[in-house]
N, CA, C and O of each residue as an XYZ file, in Angstrom:
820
protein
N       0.842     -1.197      0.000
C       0.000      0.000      0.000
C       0.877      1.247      0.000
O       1.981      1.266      0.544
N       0.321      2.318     -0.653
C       0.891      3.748     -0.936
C       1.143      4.455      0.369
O       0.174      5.027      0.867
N       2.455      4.509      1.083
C       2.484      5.004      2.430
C       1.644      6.271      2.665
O       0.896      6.416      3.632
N       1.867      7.304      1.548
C       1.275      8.987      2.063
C       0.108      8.825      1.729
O      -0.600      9.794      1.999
N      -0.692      7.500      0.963
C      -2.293      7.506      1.270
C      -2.700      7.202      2.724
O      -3.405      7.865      3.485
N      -2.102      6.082      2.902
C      -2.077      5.925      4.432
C      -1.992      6.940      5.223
O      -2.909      7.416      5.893
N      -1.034      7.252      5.173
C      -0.490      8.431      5.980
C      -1.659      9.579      6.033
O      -2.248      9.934      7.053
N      -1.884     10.133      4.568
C      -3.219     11.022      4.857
C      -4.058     10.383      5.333
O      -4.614     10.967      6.264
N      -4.511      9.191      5.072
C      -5.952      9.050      5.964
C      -5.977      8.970      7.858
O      -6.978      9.046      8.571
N      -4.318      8.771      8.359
C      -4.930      8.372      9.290
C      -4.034      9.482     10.052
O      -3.926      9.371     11.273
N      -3.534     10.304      9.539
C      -2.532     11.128     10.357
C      -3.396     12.203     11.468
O      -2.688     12.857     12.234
N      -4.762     12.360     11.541
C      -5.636     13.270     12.600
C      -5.771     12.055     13.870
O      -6.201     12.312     14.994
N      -5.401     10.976     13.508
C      -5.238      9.835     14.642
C      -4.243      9.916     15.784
O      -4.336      9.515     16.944
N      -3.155     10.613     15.075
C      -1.912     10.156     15.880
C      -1.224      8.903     15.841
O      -0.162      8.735     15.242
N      -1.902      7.935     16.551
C      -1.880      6.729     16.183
C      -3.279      5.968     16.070
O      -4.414      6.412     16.245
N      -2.793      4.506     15.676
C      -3.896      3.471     15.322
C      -3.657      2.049     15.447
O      -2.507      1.615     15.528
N      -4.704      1.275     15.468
C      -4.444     -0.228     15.789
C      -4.425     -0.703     14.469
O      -4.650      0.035     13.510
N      -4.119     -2.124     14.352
C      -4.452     -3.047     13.018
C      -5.983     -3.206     12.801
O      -6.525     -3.515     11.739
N      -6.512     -2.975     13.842
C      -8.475     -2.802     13.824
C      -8.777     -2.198     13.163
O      -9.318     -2.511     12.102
N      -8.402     -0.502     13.767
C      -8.641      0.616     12.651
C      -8.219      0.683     11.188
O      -8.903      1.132     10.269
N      -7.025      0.182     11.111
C      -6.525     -0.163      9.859
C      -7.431     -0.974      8.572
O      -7.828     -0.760      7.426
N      -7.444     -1.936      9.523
C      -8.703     -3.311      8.362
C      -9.841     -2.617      8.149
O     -10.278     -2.429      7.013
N     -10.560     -2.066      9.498
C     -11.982     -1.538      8.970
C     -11.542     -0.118      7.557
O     -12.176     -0.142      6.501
N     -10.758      0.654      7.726
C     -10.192      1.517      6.881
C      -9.820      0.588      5.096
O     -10.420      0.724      4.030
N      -8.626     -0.294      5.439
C      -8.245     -0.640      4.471
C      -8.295     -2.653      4.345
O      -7.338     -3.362      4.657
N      -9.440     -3.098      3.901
C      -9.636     -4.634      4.018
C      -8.399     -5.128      3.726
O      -7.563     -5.718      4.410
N      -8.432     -4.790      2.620
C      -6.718     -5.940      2.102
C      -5.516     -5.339      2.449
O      -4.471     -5.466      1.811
N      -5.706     -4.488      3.763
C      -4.047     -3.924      3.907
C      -3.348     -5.376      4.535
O      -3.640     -6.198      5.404
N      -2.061     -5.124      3.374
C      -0.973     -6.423      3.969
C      -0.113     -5.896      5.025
O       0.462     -4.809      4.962
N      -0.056     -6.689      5.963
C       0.408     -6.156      7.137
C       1.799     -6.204      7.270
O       2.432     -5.573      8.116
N       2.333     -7.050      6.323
C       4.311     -6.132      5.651
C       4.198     -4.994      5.656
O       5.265     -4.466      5.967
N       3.449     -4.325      5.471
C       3.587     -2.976      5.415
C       3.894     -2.527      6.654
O       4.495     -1.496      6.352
N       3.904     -2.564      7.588
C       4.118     -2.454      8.989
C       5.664     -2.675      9.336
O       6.420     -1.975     10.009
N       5.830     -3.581      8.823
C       7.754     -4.411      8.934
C       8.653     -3.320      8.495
O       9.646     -2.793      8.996
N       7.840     -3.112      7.153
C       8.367     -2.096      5.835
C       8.689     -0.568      6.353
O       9.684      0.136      6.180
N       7.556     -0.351      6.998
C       7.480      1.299      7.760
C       8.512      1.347      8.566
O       9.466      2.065      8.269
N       8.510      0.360     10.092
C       9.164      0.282     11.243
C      10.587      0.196     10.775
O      11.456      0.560     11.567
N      10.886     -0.179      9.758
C      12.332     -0.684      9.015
C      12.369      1.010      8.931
O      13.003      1.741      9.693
N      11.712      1.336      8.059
C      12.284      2.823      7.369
C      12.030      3.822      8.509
O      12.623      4.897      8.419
N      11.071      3.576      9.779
C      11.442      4.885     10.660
C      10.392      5.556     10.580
O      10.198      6.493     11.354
N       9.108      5.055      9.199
C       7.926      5.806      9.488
C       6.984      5.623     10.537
O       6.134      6.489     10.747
N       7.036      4.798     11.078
C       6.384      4.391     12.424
C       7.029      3.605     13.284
O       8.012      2.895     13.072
N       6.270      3.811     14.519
C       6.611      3.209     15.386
C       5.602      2.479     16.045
O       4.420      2.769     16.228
N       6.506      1.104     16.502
C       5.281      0.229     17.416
C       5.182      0.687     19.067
O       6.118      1.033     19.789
N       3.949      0.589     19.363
C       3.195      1.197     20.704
C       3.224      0.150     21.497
O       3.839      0.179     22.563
N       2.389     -1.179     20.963
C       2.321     -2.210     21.734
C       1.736     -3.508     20.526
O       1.690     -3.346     19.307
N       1.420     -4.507     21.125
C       0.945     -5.432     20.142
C      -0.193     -4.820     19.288
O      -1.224     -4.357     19.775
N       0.129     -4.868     17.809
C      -1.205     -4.722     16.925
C      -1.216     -2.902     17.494
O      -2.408     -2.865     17.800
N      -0.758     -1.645     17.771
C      -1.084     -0.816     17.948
C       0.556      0.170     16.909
O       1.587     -0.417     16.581
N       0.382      1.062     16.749
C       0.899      1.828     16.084
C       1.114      3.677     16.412
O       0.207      4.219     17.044
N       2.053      4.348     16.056
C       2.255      5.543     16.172
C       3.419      6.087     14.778
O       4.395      5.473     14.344
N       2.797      7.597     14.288
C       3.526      7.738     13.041
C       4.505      8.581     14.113
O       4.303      9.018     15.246
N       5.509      8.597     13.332
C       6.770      8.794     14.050
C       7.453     10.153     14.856
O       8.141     10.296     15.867
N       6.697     11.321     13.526
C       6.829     12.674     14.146
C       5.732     13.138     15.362
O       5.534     14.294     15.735
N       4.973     11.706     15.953
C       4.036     12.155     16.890
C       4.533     12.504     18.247
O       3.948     13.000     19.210
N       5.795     12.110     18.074
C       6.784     12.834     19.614
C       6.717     14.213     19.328
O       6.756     14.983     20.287
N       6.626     14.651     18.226
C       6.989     15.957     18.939
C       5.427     16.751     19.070
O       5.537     17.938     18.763
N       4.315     16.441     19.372
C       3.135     16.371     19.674
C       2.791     16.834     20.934
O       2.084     15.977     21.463
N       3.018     18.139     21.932
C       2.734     18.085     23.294
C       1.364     17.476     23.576
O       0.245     17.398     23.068
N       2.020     17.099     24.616
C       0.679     16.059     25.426
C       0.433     14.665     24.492
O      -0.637     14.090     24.694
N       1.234     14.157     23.611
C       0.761     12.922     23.034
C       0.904     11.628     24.199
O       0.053     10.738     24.230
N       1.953     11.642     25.037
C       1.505     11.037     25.769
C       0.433     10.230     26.223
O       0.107      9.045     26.169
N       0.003     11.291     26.691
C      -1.659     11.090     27.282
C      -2.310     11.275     26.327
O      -3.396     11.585     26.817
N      -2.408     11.301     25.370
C      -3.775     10.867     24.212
C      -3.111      9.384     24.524
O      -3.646      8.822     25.479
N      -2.005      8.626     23.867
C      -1.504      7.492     23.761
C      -1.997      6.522     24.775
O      -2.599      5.458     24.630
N      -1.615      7.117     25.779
C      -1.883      6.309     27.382
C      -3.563      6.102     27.347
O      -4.023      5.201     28.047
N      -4.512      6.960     26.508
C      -5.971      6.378     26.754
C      -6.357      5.493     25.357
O      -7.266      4.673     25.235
N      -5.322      5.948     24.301
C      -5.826      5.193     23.175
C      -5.399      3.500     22.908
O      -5.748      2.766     21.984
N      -4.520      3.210     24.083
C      -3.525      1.752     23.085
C      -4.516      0.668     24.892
O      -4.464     -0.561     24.932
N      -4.897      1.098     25.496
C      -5.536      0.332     26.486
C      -6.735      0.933     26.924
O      -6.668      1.654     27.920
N      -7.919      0.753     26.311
C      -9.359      1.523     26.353
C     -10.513      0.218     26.840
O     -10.619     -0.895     26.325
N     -11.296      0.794     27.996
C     -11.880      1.778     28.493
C     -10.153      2.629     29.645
O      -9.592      1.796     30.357
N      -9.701      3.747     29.675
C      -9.140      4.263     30.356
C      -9.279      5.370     30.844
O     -10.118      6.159     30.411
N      -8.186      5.740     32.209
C      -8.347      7.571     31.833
C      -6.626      7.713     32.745
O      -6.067      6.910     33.491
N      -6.271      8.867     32.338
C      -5.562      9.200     33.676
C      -5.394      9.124     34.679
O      -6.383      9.818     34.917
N      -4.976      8.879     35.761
C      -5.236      9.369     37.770
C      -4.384      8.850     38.421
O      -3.542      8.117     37.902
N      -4.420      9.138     39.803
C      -3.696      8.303     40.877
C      -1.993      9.471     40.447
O      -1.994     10.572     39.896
N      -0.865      8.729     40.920
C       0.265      9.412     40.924
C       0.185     10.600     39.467
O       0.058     11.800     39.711
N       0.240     10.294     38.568
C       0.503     10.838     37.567
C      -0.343     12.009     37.221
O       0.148     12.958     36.610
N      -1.443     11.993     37.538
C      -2.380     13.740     38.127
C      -2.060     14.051     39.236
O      -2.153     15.274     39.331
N      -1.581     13.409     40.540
C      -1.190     14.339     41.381
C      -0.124     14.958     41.592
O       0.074     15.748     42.515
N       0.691     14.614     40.682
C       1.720     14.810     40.408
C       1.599     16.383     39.625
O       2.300     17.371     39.841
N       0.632     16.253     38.799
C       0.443     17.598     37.703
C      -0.190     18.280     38.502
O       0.203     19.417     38.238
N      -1.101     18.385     39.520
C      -1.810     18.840     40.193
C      -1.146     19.622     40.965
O      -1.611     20.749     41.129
N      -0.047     19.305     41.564
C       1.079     19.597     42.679
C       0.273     19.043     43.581
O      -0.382     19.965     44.067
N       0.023     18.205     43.979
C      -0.567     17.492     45.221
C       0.590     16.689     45.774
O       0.706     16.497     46.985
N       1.368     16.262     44.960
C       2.453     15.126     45.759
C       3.931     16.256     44.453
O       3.969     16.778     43.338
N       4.986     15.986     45.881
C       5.969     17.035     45.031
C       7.146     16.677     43.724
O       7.883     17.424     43.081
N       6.902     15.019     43.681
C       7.580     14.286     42.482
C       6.930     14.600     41.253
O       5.721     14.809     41.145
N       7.955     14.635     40.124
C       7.993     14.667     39.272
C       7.574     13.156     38.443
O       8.468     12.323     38.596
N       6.734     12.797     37.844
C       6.119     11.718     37.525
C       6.508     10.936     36.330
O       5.568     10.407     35.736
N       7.691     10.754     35.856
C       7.344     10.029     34.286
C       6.436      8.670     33.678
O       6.129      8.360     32.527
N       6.229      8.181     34.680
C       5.665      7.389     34.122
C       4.038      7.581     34.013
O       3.402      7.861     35.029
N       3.366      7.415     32.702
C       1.814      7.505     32.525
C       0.638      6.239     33.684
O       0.559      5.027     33.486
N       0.050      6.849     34.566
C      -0.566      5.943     35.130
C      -1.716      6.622     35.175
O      -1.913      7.821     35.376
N      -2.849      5.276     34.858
C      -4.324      5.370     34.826
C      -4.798      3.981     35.379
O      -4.226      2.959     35.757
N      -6.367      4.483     35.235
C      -7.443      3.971     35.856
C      -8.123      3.211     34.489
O      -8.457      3.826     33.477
N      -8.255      1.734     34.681
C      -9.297      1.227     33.808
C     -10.029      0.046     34.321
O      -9.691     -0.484     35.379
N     -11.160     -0.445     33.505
C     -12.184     -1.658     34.272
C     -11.170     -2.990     33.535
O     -11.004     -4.077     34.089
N     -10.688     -2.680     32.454
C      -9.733     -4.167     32.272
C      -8.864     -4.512     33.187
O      -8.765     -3.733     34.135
N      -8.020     -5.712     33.187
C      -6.803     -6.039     34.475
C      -5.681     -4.882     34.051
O      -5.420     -4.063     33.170
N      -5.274     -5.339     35.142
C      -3.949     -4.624     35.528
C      -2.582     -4.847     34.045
O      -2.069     -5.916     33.716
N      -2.357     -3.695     33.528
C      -1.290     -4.158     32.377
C       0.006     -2.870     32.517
O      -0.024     -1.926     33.307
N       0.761     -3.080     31.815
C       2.089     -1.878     31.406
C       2.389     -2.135     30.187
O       2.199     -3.220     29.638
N       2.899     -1.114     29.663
C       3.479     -0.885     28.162
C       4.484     -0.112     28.680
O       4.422      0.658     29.638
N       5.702     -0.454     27.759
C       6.967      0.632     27.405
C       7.013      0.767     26.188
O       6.814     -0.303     25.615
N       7.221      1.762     25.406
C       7.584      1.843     23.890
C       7.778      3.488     23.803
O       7.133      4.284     24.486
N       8.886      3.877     22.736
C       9.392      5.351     22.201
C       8.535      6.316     22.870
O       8.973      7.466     22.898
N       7.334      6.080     23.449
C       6.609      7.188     24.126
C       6.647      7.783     25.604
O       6.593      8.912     26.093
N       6.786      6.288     26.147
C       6.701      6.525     27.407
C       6.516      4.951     28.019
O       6.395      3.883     27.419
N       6.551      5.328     29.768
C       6.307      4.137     30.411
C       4.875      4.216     30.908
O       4.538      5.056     31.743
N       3.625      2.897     30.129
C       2.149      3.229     30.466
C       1.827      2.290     31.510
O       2.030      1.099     31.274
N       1.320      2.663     32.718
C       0.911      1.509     33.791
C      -0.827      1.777     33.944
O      -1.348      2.875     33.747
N      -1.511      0.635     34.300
C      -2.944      0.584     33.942
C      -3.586     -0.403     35.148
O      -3.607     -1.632     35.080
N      -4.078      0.362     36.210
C      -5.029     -0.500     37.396
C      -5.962     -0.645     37.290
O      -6.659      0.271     36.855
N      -6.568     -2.003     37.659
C      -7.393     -1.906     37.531
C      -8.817     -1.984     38.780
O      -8.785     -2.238     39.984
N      -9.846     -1.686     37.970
C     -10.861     -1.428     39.177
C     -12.232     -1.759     38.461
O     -12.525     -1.853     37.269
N     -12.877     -1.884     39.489
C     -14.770     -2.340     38.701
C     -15.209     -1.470     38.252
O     -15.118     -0.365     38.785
N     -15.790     -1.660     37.199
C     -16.600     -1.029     36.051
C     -17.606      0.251     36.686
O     -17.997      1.190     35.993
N     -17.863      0.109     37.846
C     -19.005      1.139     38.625
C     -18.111      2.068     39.293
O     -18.324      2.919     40.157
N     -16.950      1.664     38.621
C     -15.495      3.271     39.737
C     -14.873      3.724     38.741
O     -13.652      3.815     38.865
N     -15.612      4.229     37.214
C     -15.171      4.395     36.386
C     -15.793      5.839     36.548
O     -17.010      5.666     36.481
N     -15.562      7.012     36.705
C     -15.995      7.825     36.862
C     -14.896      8.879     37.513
O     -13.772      8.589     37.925
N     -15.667     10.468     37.488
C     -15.073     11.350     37.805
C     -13.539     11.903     37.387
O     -12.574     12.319     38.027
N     -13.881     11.653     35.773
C     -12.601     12.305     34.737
C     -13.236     13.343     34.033
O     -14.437     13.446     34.281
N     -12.912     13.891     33.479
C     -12.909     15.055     32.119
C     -12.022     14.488     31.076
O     -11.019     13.786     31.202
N     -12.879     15.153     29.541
C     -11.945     14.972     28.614
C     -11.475     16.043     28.115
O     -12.285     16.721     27.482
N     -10.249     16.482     28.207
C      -9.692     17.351     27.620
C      -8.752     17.230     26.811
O      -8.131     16.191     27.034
N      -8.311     17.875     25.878
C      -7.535     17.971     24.389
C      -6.033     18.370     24.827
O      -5.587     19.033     25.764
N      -5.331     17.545     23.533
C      -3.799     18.179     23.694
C      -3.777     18.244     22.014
O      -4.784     18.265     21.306
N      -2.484     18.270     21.582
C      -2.168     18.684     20.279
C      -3.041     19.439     19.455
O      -3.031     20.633     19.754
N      -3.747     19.158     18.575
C      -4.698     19.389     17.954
C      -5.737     19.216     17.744
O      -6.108     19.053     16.581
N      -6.832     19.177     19.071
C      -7.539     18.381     19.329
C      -7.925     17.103     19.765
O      -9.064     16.639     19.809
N      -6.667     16.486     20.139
C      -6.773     14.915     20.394
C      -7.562     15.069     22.006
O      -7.250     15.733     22.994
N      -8.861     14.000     21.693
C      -9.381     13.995     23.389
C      -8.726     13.310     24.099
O      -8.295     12.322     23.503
N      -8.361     13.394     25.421
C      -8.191     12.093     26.323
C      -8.882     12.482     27.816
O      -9.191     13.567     28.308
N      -8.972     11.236     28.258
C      -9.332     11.584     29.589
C      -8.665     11.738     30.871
O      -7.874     10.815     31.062
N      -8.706     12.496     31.713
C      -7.895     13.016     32.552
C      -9.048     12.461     33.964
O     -10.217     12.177     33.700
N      -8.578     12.386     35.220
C      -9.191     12.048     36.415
C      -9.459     13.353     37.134
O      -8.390     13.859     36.793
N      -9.812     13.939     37.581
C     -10.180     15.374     39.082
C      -9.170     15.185     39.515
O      -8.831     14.057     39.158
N      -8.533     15.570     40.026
C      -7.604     15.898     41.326
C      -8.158     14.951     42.513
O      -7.507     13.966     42.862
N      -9.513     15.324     43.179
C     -10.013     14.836     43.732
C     -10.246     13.552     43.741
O     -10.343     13.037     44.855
N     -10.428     12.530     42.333
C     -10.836     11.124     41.650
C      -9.464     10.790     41.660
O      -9.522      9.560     41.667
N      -8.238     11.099     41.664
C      -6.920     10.915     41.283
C      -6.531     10.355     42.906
O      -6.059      9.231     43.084
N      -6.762     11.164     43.858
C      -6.597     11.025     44.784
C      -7.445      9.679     45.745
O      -6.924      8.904     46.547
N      -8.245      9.726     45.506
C      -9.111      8.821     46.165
C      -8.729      7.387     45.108
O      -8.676      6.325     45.728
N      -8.522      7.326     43.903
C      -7.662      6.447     43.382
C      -6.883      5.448     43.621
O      -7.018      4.228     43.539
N      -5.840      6.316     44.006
C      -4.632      6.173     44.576
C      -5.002      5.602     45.946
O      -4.275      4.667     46.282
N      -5.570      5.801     46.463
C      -5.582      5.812     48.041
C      -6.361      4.538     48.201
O      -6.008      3.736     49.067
N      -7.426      4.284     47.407
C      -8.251      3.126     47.290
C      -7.100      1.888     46.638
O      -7.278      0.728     47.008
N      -6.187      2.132     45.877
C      -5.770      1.258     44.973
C      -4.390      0.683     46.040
O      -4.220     -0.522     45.852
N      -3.737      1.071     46.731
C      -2.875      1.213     47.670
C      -2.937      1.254     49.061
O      -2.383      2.210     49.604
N      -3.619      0.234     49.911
C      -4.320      0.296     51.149
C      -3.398     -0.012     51.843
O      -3.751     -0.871     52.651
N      -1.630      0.462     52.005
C      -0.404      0.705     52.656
C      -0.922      1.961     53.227
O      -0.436      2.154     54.341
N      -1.710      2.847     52.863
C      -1.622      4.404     53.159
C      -2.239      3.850     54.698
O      -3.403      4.238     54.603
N      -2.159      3.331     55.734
C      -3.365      3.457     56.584
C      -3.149      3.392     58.087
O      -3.864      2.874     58.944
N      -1.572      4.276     58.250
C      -1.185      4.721     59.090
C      -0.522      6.139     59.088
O      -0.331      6.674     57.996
N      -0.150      6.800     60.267
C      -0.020      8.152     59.824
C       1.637      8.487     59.282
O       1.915      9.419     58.527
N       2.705      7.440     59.891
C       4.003      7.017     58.941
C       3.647      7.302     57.661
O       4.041      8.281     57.028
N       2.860      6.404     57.247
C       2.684      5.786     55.526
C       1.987      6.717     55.128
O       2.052      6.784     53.900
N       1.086      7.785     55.743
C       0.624      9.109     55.319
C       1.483      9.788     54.960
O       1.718      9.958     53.764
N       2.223     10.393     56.007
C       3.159     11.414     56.131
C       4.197     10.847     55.098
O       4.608     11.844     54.505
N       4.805      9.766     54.607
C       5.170      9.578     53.497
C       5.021     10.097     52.143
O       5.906     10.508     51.393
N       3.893     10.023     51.966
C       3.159     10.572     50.770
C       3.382     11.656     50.547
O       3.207     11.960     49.367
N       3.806     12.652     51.376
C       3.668     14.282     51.365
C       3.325     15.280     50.725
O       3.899     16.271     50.273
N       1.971     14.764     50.749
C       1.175     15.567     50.199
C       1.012     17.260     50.192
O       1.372     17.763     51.256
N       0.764     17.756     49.664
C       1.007     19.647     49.721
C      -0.554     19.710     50.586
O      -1.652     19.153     50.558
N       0.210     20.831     51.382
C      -1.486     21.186     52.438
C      -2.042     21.990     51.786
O      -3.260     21.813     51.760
N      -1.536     23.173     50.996
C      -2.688     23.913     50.122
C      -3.657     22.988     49.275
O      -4.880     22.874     49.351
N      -2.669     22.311     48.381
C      -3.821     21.525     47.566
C      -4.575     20.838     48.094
O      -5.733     20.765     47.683
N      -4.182     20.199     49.058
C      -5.090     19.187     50.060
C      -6.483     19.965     50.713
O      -7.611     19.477     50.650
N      -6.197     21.097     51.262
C      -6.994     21.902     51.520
C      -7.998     22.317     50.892
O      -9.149     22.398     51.320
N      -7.394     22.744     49.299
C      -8.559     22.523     48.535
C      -9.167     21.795     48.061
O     -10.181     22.281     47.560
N      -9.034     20.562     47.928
C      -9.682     19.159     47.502
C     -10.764     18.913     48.386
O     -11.724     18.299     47.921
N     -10.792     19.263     49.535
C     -11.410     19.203     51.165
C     -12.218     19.984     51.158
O     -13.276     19.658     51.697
N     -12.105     21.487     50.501
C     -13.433     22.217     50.301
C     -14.466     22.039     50.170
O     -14.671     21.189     49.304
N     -15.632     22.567     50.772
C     -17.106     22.643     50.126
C     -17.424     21.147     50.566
O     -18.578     20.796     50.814
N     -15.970     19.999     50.674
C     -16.664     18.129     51.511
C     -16.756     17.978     50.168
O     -17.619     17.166     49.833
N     -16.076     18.557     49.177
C     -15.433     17.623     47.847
C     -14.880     16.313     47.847
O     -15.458     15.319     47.409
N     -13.810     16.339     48.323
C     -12.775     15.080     48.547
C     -13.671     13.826     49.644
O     -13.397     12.628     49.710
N     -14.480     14.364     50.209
C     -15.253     13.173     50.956
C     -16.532     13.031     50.394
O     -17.167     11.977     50.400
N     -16.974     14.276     49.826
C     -18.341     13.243     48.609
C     -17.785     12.414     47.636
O     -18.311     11.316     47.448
N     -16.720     12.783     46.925
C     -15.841     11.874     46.254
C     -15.979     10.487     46.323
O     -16.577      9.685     45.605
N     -14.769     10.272     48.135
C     -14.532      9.060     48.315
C     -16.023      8.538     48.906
O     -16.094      7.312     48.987
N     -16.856      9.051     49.201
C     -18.467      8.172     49.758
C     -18.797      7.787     48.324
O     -19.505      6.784     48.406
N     -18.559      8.217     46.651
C     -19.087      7.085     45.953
C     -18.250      6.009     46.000
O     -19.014      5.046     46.067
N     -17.207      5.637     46.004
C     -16.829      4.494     46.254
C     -17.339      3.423     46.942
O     -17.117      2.241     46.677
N     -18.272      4.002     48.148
C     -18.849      2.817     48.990
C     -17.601      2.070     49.560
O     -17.499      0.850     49.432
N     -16.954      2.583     49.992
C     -15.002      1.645     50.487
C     -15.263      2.626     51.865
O     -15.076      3.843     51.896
N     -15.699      1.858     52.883
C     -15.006      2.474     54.265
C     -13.887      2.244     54.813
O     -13.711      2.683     55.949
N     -12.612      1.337     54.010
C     -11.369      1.701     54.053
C     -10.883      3.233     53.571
O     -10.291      4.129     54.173
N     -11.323      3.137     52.426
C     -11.071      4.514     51.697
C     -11.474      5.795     52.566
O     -10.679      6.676     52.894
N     -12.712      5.762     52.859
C     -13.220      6.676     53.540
C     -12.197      7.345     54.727
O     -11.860      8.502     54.981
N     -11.878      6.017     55.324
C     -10.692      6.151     56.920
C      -9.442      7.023     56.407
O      -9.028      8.009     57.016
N      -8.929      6.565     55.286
C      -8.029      6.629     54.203
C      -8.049      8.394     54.350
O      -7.293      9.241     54.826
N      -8.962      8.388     53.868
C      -9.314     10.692     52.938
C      -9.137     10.614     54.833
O      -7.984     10.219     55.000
N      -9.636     10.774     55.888
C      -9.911     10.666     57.033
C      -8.483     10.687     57.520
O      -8.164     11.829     57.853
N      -7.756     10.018     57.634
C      -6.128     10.041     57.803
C      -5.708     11.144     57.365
O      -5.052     11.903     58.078
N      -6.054     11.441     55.984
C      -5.048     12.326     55.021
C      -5.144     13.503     55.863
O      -4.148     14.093     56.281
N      -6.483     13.887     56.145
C      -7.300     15.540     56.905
C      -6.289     15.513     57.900
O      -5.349     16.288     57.723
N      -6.269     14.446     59.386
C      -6.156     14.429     60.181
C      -4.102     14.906     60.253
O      -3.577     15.876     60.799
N      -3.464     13.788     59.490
C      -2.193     14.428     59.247
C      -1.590     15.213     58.979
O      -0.553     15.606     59.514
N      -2.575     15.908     57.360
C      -1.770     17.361     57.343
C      -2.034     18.630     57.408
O      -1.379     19.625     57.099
N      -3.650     18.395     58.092
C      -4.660     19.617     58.163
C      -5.031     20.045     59.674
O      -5.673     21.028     60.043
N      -4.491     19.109     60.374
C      -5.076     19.284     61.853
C      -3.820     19.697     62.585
O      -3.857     19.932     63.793
């Protein structure tokens, strides 16, 4: 197949799977793939998934990537609180929230880690755009946090709190208005609950 037909049709993608591909092109031979990766026009993401090559220099492709190559997903937990300034590390690696199992990817983009959780704790993200419109989904601050805290039930002393070191402004505001605890009450987790409950008590009291 004609690479820059390809290429035009699917370049508002960023990237794409061999799915998207077939429904697009039935008889695409999938040498073509060997052929590209040889010459540098693409790059592989993960099994059967794809990225054209100048998509690094794409701000925020990342995170389009991180929701497109393992879907249902979104962002959260370290890697928004991290952007948030809620916790004071610097984050490279992409971590989200999805209802499939637990997986990771490494490839030219980044390092993608993926927890998982039941289908009814899929909630409390936004989708917002990077490059040129690409959607992805991002978690609250608030959903990021309770995340994390649900996904990691080490937090549940005030040591293993105070570890975390969390910023008291942001914390403070997450806590506003009984945000951060209407939050964690959908969960239905009265670990979790104790959890947000710890957090107050350590760095707010």
């Amino acid at each position: 197949m004609n690479y820059q037909k390809f290429r035009e049709y699917f370049a508002p993608y960023a990237c794409f799977s061999n799915e998207q591909v077939l429904a697009a092109f039935p008889r695409f031979n999938r040498g073509n793939y060997r052929e590209w990766l040889r010459h540098g026009y693409i790059v592989s993401l993960r099994r059967s998934w794809y990225a054209f090559s100048d998509a690094m220099n794409v701000s925020g492709i990342g995170d389009y990537i991180a929701n497109r190559i393992y879907s249902p997903s979104y962002l959260s937990c370290e890697y928004v609180m991290s952007r948030c300034g809620l916790i004071p590390e610097s984050v490279v690696q992409f971590t989200s929230v999805t209802s499939l199992k637990t997986a990771s990817f490494k490839n030219g983009f980044g390092e993608f880690f993926y927890r998982s959780v039941k289908p009814e704790l899929m909630f409390g993200y936004d989708v917002q755009t990077v490059g040129d419109g690409l959607p992805i989904n991002v978690a609250s601050p608030h959903k990021a946090l309770c995340d994390f805290l649900y996904l990691n039930p080490r937090y549940d002393s005030d040591d293993e709190m105070e570890g975390l070191r969390l910023d008291e402004t942001v914390l403070e505001e997450l806590f506003e208005h009984d945000g951060l605890s209407r939050m964690a009450a959908r969960f239905r987790s009265n670990a979790l609950r104790k959890r947000i409950e710890l957090a107050r008590k350590v760095y707010l009291t």
